[in-house]
C-alpha positions in Angstrom: 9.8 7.3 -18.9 9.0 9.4 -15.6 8.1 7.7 -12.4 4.6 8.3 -10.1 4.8 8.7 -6.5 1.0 7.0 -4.7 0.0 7.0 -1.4 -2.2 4.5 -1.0 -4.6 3.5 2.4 -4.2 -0.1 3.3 -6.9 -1.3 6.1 -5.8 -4.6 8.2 -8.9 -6.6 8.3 -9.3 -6.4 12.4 -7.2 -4.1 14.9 -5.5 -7.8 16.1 -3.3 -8.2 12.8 0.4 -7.3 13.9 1.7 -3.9 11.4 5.2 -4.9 11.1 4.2 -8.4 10.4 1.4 -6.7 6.9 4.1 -3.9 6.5 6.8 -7.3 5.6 4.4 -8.7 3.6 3.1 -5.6 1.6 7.0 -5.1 1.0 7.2 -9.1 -0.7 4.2 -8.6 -2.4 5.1 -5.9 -4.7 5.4 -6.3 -8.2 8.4 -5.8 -10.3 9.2 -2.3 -10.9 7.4 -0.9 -7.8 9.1 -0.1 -4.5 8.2 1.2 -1.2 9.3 4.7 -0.2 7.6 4.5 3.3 5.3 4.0 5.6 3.2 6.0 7.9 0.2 4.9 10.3 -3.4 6.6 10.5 -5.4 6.1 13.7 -8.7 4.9 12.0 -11.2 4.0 14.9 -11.8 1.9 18.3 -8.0 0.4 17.4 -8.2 -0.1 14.3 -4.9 1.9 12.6 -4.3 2.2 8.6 -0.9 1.4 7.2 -0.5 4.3 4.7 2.6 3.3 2.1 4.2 5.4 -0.3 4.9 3.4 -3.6 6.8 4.5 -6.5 6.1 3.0 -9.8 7.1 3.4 -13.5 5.0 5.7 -15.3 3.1 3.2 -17.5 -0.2 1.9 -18.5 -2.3 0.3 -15.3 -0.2 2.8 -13.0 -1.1 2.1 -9.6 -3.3 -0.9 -10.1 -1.2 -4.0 -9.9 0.1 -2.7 -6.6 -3.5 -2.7 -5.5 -3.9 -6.1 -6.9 -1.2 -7.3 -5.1 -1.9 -5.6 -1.7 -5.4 -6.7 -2.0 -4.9 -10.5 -2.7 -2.9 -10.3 0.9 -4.9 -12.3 3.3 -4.9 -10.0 6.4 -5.7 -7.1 4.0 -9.4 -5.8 4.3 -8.8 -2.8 1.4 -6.7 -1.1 -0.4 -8.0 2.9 -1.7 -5.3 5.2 -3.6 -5.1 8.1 -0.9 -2.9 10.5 -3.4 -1.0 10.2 -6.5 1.6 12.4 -8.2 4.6 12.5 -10.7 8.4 12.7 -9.8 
């Protein structure tokens, strides 16, 4: 079974929530099988700044999707989009 690579968009739901803080918590929330492979940060608007994580995750049914469950059901989350996806 191969692996997939996703960068996915992850929008704080104000400019006030603290990155490091949502980047911890996006890191406990994933599910088993899934790991982080980065981060990068996207300048959205009037302070508002997107984290943008790289998650790699067995190539299975549901792909992506319970790492967007998970993100999602974080508090200080306001979205979660699936920015790229690809096989490694």
């Amino acid at each position: 079974m191969g692996k997939v690579a996703a960068k996915l968009k992850v929008m704080p739901e104000s400019p006030d929530v603290d990155l490091d803080e949502l980047q911890g918590e996006l890191e406990e929330s994933l599910p088993e099988g899934a790991k982080i492979n980065g981060f990068e940060r996207d300048d959205v608007a009037f302070g508002l700044v997107a984290l943008l994580p790289t998650v790699i995750v067995p190539d299975d049914a549901g792909g992506t999707e319970s790492v967007e469950e998970a993100f999602a059901a974080l508090d200080r989350v306001e979205s979660v989009a699936v920015e790229n996806v690809g096989r490694i």
